[in-house]
Short mmCIF file of the C-alpha atoms (twelve columns), coordinates in Angstrom:
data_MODEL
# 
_entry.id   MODEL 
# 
loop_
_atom_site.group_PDB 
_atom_site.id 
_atom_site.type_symbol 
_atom_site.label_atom_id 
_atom_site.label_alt_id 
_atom_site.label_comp_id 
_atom_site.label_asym_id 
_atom_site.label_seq_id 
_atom_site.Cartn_x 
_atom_site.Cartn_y 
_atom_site.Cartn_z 
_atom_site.pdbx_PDB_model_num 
ATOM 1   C CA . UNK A 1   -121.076 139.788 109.089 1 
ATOM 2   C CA . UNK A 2   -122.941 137.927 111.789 1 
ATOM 3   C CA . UNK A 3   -121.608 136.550 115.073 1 
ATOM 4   C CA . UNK A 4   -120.439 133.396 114.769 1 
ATOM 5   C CA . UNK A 5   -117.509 135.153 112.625 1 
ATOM 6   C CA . UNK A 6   -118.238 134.243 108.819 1 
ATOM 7   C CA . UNK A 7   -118.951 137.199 106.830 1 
ATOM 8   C CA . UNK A 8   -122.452 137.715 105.487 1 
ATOM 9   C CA . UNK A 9   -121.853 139.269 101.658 1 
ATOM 10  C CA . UNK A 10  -124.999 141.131 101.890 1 
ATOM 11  C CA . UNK A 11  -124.760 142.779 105.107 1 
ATOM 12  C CA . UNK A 12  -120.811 143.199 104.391 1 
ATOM 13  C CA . UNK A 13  -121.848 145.190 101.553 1 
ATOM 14  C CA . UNK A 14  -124.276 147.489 103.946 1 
ATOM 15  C CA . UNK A 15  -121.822 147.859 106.483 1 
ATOM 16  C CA . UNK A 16  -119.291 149.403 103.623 1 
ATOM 17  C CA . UNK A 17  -121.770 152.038 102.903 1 
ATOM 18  C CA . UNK A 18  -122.493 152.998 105.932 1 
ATOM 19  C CA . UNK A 19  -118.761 153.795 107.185 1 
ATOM 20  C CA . UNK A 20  -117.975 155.589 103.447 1 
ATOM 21  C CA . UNK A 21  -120.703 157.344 104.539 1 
ATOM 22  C CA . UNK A 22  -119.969 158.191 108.231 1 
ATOM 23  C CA . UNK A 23  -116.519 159.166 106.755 1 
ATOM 24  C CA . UNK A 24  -118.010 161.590 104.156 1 
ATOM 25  C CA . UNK A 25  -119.071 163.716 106.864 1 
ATOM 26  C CA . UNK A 26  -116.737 166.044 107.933 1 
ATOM 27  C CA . UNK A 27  -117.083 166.525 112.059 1 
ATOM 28  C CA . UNK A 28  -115.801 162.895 112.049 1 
ATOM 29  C CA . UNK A 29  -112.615 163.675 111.630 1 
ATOM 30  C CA . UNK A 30  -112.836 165.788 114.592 1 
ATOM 31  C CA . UNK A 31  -112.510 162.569 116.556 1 
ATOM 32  C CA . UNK A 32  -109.493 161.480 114.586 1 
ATOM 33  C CA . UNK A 33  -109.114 158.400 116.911 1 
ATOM 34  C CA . UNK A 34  -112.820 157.441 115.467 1 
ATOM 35  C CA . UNK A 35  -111.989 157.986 111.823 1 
ATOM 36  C CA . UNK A 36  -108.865 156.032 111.588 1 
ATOM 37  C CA . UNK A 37  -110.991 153.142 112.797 1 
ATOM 38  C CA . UNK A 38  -113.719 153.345 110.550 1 
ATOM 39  C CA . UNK A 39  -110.936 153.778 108.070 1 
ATOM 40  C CA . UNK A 40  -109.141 150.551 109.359 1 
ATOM 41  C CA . UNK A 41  -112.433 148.352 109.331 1 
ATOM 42  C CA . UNK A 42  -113.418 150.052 105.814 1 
ATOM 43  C CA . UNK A 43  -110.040 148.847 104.276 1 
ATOM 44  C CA . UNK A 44  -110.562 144.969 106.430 1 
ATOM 45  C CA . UNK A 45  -113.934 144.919 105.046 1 
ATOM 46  C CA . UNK A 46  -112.954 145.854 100.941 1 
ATOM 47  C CA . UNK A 47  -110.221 143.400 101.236 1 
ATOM 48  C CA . UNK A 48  -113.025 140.556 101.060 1 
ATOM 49  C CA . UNK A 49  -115.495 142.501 98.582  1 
ATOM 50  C CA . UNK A 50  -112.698 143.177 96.576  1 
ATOM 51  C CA . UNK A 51  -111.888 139.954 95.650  1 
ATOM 52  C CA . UNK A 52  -115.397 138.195 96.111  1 
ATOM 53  C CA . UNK A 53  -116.097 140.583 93.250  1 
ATOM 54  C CA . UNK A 54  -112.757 139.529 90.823  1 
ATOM 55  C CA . UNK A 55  -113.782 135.793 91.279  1 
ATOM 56  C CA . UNK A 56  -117.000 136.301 90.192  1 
ATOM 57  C CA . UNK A 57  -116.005 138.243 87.080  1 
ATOM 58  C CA . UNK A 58  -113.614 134.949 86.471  1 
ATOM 59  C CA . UNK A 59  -116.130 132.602 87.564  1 
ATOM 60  C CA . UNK A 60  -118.581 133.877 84.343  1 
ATOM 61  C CA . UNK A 61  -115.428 134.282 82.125  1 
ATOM 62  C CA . UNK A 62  -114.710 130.585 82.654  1 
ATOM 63  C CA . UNK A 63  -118.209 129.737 82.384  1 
ATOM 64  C CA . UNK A 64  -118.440 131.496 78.817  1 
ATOM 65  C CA . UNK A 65  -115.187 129.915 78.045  1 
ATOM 66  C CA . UNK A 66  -116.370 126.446 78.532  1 
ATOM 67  C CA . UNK A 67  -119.516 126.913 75.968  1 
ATOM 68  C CA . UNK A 68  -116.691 127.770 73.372  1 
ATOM 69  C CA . UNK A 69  -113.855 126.016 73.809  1 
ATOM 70  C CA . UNK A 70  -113.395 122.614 71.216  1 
ATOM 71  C CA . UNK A 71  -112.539 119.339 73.086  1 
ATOM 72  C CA . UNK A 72  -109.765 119.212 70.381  1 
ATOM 73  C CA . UNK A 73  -107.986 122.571 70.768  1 
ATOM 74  C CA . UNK A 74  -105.456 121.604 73.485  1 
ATOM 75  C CA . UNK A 75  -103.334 124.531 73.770  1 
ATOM 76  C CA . UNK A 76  -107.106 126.481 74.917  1 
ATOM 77  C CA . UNK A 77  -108.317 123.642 77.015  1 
ATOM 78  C CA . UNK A 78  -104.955 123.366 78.652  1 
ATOM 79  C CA . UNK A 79  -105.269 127.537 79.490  1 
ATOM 80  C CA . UNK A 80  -108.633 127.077 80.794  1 
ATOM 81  C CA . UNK A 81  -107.613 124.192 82.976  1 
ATOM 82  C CA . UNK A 82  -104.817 125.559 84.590  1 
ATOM 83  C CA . UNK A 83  -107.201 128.847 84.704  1 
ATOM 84  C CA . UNK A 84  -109.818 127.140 86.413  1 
ATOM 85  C CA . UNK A 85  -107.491 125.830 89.231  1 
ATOM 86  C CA . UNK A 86  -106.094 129.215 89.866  1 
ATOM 87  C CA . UNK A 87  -109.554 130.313 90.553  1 
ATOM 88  C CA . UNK A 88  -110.486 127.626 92.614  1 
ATOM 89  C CA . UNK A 89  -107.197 127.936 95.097  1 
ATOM 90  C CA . UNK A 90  -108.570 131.631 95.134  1 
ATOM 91  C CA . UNK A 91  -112.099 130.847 96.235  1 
ATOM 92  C CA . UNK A 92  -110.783 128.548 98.867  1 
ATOM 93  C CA . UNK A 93  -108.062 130.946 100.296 1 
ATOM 94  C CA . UNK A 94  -111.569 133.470 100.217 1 
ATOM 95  C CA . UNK A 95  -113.608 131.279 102.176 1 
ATOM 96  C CA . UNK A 96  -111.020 130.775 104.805 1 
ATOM 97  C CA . UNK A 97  -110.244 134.755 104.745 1 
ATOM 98  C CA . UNK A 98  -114.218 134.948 105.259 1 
ATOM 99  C CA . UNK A 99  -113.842 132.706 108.747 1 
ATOM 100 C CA . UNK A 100 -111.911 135.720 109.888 1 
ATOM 101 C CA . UNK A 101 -115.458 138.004 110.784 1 
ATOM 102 C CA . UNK A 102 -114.946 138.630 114.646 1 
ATOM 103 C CA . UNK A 103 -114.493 142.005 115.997 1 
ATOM 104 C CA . UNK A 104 -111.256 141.489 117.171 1 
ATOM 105 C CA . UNK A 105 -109.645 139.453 114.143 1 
ATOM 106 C CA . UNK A 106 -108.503 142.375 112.267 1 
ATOM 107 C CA . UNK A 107 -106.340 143.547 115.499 1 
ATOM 108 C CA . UNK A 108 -102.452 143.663 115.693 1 
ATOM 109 C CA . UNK A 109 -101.636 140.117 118.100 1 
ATOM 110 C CA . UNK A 110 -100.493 140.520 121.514 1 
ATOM 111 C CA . UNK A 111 -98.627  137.549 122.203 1 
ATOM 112 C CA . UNK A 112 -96.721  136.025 125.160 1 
ATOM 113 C CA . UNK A 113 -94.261  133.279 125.504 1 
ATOM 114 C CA . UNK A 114 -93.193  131.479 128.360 1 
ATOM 115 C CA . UNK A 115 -90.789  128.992 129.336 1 
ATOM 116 C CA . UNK A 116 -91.906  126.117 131.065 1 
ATOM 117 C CA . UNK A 117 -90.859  122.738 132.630 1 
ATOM 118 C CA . UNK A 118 -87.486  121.984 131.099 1 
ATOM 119 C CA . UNK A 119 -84.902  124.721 132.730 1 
ATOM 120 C CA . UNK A 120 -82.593  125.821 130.597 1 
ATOM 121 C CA . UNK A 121 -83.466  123.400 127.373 1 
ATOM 122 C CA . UNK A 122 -87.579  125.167 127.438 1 
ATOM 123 C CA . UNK A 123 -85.650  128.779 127.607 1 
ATOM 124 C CA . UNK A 124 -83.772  128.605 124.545 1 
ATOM 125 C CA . UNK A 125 -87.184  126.761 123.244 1 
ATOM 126 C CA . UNK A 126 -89.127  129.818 123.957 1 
ATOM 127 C CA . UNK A 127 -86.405  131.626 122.043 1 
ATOM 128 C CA . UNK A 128 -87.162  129.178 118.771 1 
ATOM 129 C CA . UNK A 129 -90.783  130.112 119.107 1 
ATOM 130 C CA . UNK A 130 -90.239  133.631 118.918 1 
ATOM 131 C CA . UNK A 131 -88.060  133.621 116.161 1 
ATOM 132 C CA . UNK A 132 -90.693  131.203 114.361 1 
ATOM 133 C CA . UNK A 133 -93.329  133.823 114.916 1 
ATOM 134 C CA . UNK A 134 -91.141  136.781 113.879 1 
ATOM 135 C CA . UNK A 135 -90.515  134.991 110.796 1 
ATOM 136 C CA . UNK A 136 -94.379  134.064 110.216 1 
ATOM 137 C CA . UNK A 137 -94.602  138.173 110.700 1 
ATOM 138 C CA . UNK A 138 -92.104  138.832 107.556 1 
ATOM 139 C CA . UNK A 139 -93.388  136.285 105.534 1 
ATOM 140 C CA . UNK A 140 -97.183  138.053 106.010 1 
ATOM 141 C CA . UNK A 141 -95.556  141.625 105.285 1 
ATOM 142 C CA . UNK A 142 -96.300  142.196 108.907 1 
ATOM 143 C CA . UNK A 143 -93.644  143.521 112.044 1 
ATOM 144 C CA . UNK A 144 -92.875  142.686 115.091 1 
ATOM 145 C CA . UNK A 145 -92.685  145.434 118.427 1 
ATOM 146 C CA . UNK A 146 -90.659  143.958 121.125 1 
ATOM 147 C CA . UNK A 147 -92.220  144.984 124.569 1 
ATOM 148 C CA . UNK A 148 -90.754  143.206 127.306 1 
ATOM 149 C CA . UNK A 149 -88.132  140.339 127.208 1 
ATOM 150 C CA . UNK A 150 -86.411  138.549 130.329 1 
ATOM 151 C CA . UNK A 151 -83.549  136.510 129.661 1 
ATOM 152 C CA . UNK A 152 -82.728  133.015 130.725 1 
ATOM 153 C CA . UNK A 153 -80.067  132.513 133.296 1 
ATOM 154 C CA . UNK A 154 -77.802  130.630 130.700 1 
ATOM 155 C CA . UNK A 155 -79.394  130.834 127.028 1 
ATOM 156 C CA . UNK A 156 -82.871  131.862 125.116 1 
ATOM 157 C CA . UNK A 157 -85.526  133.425 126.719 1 
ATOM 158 C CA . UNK A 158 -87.458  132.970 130.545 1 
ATOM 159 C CA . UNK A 159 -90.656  134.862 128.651 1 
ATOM 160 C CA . UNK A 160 -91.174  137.428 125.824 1 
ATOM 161 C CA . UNK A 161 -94.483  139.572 125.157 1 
ATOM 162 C CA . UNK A 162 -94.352  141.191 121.578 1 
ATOM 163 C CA . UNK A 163 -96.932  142.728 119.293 1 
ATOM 164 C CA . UNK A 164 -97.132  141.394 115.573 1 
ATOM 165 C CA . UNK A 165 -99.017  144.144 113.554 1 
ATOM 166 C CA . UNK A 166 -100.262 143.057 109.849 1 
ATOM 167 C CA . UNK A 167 -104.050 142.365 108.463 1 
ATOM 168 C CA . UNK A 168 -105.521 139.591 110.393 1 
ATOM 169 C CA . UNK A 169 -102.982 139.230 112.609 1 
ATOM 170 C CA . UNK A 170 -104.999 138.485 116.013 1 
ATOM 171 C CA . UNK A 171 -107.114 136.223 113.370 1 
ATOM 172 C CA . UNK A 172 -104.689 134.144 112.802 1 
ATOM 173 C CA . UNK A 173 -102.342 133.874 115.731 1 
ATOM 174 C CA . UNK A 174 -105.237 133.405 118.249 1 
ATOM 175 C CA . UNK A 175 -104.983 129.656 116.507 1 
ATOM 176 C CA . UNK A 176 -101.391 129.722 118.119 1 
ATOM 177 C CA . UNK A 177 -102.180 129.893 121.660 1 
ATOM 178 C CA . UNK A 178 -101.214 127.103 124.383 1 
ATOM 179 C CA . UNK A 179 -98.687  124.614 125.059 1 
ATOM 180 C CA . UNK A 180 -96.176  123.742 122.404 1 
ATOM 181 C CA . UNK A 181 -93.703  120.785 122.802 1 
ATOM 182 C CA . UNK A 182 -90.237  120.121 121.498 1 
ATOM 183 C CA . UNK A 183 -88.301  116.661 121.511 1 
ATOM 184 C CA . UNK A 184 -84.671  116.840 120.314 1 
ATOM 185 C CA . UNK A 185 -80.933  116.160 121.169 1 
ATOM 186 C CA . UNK A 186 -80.086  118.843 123.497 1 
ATOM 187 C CA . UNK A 187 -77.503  121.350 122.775 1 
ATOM 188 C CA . UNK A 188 -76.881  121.865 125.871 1 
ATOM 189 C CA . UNK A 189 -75.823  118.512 126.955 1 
ATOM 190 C CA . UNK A 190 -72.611  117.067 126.582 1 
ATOM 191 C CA . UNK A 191 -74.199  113.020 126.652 1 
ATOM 192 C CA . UNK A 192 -76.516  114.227 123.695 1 
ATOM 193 C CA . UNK A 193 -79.095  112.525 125.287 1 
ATOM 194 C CA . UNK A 194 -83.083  113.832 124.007 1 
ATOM 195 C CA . UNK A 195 -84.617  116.298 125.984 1 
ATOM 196 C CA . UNK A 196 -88.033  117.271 125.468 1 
ATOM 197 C CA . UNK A 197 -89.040  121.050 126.423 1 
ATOM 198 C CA . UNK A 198 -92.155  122.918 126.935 1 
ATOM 199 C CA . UNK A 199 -93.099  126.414 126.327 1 
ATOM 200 C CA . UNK A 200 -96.766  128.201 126.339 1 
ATOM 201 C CA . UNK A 201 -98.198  130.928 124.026 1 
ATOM 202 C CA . UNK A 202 -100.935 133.535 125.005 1 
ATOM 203 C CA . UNK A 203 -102.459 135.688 122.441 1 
ATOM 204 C CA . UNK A 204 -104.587 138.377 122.808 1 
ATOM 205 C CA . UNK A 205 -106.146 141.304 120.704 1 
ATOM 206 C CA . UNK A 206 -105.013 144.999 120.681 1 
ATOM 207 C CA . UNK A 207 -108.112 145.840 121.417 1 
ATOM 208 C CA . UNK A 208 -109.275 149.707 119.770 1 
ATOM 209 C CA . UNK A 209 -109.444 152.706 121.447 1 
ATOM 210 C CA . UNK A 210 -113.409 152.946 121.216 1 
ATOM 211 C CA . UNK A 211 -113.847 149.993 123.480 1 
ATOM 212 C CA . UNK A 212 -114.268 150.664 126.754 1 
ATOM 213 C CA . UNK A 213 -112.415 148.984 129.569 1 
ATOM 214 C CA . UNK A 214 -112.979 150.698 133.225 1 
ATOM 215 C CA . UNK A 215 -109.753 150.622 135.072 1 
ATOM 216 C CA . UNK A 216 -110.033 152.671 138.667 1 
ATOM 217 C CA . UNK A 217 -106.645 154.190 139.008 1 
ATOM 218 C CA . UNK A 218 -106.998 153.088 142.811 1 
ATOM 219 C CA . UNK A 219 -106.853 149.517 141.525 1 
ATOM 220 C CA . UNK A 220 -103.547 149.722 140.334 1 
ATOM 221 C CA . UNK A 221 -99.745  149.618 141.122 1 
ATOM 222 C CA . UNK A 222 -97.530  151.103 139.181 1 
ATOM 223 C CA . UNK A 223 -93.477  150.167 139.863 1 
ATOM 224 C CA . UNK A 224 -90.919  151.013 137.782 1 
ATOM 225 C CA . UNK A 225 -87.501  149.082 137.761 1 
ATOM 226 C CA . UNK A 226 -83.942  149.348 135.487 1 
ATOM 227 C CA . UNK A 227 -84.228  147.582 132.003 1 
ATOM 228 C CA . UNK A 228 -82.450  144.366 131.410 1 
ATOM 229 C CA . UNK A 229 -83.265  144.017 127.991 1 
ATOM 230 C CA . UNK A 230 -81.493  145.457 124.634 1 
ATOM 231 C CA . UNK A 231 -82.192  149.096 124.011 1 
ATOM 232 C CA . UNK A 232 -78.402  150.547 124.525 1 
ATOM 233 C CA . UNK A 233 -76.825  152.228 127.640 1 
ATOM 234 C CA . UNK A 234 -79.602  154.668 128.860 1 
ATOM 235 C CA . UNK A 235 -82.350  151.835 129.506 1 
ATOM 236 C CA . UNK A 236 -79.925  149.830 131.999 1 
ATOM 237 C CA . UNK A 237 -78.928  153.135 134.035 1 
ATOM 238 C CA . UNK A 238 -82.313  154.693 134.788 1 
ATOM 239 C CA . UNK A 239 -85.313  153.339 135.981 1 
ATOM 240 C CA . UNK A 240 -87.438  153.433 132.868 1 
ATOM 241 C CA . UNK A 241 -89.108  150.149 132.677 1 
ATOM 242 C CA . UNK A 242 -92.779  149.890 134.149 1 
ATOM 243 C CA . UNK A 243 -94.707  146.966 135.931 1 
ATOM 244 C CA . UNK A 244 -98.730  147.837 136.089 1 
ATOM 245 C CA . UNK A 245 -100.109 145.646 138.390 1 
ATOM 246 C CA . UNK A 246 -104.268 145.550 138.353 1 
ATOM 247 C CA . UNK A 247 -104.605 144.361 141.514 1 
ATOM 248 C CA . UNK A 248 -108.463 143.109 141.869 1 
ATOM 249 C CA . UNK A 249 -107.508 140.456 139.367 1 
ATOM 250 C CA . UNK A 250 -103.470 140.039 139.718 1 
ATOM 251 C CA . UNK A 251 -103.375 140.548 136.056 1 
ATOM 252 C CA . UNK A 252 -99.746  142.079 135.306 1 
ATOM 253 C CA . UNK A 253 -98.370  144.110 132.012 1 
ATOM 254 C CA . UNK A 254 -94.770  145.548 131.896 1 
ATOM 255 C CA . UNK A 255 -92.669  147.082 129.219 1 
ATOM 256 C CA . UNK A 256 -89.201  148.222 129.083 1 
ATOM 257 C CA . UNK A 257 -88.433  148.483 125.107 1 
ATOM 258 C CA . UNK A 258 -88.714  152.398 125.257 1 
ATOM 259 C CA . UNK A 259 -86.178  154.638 126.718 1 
ATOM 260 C CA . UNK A 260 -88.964  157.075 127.808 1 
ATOM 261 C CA . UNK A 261 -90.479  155.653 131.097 1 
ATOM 262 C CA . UNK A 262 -93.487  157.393 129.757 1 
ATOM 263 C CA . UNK A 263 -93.771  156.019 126.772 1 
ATOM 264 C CA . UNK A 264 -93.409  152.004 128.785 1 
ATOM 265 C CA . UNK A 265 -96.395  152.982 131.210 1 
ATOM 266 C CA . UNK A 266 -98.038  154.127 128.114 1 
ATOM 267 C CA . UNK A 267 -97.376  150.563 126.424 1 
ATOM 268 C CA . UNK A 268 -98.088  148.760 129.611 1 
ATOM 269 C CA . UNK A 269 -101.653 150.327 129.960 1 
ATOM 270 C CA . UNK A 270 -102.349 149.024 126.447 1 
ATOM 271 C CA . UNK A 271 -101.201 145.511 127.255 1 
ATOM 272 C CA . UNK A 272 -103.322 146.139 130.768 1 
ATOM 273 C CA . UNK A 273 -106.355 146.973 128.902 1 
ATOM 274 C CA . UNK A 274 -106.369 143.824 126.475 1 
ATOM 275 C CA . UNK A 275 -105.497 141.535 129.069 1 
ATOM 276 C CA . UNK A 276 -108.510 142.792 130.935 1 
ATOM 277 C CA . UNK A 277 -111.152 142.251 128.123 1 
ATOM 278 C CA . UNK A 278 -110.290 139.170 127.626 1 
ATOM 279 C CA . UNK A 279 -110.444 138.590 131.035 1 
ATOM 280 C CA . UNK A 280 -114.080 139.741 130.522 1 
ATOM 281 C CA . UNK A 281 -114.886 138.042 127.425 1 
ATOM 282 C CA . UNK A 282 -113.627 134.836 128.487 1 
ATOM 283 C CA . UNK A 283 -116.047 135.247 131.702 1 
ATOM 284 C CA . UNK A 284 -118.950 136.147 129.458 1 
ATOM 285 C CA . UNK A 285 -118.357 133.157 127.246 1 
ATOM 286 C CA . UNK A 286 -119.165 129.782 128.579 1 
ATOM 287 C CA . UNK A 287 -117.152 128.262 125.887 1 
ATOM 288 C CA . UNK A 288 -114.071 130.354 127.138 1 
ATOM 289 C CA . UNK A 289 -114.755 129.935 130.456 1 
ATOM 290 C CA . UNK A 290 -114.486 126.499 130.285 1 
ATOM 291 C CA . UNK A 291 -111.506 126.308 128.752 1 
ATOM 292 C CA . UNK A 292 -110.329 129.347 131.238 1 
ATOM 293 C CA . UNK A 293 -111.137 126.773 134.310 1 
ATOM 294 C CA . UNK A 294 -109.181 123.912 132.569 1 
ATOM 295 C CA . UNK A 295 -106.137 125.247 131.782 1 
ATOM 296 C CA . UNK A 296 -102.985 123.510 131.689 1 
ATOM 297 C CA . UNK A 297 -99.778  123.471 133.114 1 
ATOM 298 C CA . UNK A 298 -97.287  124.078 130.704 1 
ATOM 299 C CA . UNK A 299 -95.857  120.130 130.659 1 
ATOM 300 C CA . UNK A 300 -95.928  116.726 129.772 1 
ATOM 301 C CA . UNK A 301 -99.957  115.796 128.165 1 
ATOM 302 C CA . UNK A 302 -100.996 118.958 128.064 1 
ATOM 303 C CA . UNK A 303 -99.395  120.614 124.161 1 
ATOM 304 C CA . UNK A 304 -101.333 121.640 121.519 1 
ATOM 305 C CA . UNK A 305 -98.577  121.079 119.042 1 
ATOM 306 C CA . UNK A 306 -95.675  118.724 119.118 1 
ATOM 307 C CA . UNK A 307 -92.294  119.369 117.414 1 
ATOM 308 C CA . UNK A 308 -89.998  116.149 117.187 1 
ATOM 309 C CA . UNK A 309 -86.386  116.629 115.903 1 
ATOM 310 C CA . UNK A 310 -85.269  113.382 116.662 1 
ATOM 311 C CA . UNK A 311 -85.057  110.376 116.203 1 
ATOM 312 C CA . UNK A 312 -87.504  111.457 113.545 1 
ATOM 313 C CA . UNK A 313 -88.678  115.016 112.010 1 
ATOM 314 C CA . UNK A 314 -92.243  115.271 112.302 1 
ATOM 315 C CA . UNK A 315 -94.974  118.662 113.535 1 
ATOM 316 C CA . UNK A 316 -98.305  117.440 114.506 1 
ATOM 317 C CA . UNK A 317 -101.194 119.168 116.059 1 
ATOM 318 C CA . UNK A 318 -103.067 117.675 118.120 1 
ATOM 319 C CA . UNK A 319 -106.101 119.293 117.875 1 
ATOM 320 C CA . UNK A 320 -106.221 118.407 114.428 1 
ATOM 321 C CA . UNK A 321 -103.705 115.821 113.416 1 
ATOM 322 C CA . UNK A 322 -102.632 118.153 111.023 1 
ATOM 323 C CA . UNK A 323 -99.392  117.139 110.709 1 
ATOM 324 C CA . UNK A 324 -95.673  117.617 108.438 1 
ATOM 325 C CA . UNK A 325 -92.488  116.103 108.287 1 
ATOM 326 C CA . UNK A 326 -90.666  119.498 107.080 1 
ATOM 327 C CA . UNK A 327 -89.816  120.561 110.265 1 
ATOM 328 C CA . UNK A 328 -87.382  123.450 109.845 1 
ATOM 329 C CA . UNK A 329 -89.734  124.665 107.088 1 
ATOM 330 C CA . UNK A 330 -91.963  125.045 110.302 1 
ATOM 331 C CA . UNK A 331 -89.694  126.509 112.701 1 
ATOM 332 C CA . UNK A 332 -88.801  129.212 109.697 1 
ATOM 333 C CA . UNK A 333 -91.852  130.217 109.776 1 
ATOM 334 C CA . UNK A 334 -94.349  128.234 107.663 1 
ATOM 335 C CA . UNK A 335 -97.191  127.737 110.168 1 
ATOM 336 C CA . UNK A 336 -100.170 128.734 107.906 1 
ATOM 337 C CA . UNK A 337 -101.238 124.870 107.185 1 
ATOM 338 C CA . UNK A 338 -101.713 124.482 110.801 1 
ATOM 339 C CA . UNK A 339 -103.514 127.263 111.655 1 
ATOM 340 C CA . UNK A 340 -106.190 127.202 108.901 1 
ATOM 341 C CA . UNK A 341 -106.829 123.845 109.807 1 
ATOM 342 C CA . UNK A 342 -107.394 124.861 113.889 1 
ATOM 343 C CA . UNK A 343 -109.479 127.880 112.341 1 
ATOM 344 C CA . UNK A 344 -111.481 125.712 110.075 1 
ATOM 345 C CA . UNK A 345 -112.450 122.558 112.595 1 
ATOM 346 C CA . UNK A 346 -113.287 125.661 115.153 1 
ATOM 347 C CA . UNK A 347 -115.591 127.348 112.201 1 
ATOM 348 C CA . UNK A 348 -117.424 123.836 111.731 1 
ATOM 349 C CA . UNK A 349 -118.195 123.482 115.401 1 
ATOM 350 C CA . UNK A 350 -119.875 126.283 115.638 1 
# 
């Protein structure tokens, strides 16, 4: 695959053989850490072979089928018709699968949300968006780890930072991140006047083991506070929720979803860690920098995506006008239009 992300069959193919043979040797399980992510990127990597390979075999099949097929025999034109469209969806759900060729777009999603202007209406907002994503997560065959979650003062959520593991996961969600908008009577108010609401997302890769990240243990401050999330009696009596701090760059990670304060540090390192590479990649990007130096305040003119309830039903990014009137299909879920349309205007930039 080359760098701009879009796999290269040919050197897809090479790289295959090279880990089944890196994996045939038997001192790399030794470094089981090492093995399990050759294994990982072996299985990414067959999962576009794979089916590169079945198309082709259908490609010729419908290519022999069309020298033999008689104008006049419906019932066989009609099969190789609806044939032929089957294999063309395929191809094009392919081609966008091949878009997905960055060393990070096979990791599980770190992702962040967090309430912005709007008090109490953008709270339970940022609650919609996580159930939206959770539900994105089933309907991919993926799950969702909870790692830190602080309430609002009187409904939803102030901010949330989960991991979604499933294939492609980073991939896709990365398409997700920035300000999203919502315009709709407000539950909360007894006029029913229309409130609009404002919430950001961050995503980031769970980044692998092998890369390296230097963190100075001097550079750090570790505090440790009671739970206030779910999790049962023991996590709101003992102090087993942890705050890392980096401080050179400010850059925070917490979790509190474990009982074992142990097992939270261990989380919070790993959150740590990915926020700090893409610290560094964004610095190393001038692309990403850019777009690092002009970010947003999560309000009015700055979304990515709007979501009107009322007086009309309508989702429309604005990056690419791609836009629906289903909105609760949305909102359960059914984001996939929208972000292979974001992934596909970014894959013709570049």
């Amino acid at each position: 695959m080359n760098s701009g992300g879009i796999f290269d069959l040919e050197e897809t193919s090479i790289r295959i053989k090279e880990i089944e043979e890196e994996l045939s040797k038997p001192d790399v399980w030794k470094n089981q850490g090492k093995a399990d992510n050759l294994s990982k990127e072996l299985k990414g990597l067959r999962a576009i072979i794979g089916p590169h390979n079945d198309l082709k075999e259908r490609f010729e099949t419908l290519r022999e089928l069309s020298e033999i097929v008689e104008d006049s025999d419906t019932d066989s034109v009609e099969g190789f018709l609806e044939e032929a469209r089957d294999v063309y969806k395929a191809v094009d759900e392919l081609e966008f699968k091949c878009l997905l060729g960055e060393e990070t777009d096979r990791c599980n999603a770190i992702v962040s949300i967090n309430s912005g202007a709007g008090g109490t209406e953008s709270c339970d907002w940022a609650s919609m968006l996580l159930r939206m994503y959770m539900r994105w997560t089933e309907e991919h065959n993926g799950s969702v780890d909870l790692i830190d979650q602080l309430p609002g003062e009187e409904a939803g959520i102030k901010n949330v930072t989960f991991i979604v593991r499933s294939d492609l996961a980073y991939g896709y969600l990365k398409a997700e991140k920035g300000v999203h908008r919502l315009v709709r009577i407000s539950p909360f108010d007894s006029n029913k006047r229309r409130h609009t609401s404002f919430a950001s997302v961050d995503v980031i890769p769970e980044i692998d083991k092998e890369i390296n990240i230097n963190i100075s243990e001097a550079d750090l401050r570790i505090d440790t506070y009671r739970s206030s999330g779910a999790g049962g009696q023991h996590v709101n009596v003992t102090d087993s929720a942890v705050r890392i701090t980096h401080i050179p760059t400010g850059i925070v990670a917490q979790c509190q979803n474990e009982r074992s304060q142990h097992k939270n540090k261990a989380t919070a390192m790993k959150i740590l860690r990915a926020r700090l590479y893409e610290k560094e990649k964004q610095e190393q990007e001038e692309a990403a920098q850019k777009g690092h130096s002009d970010k947003k305040k999560i309000e009015w003119g700055s979304q990515i995506r709007s979501y009107v309830l009322h007086p009309y039903k309508m989702v429309k990014d604005h990056r690419t006008d791609e836009q629906t009137s289903s909105a609760e299909k949305v909102l359960d879920g059914d984001l996939d239009n929208f972000i292979e349309a974001f992934l596909k205007k970014m894959a013709s930039k570049s």
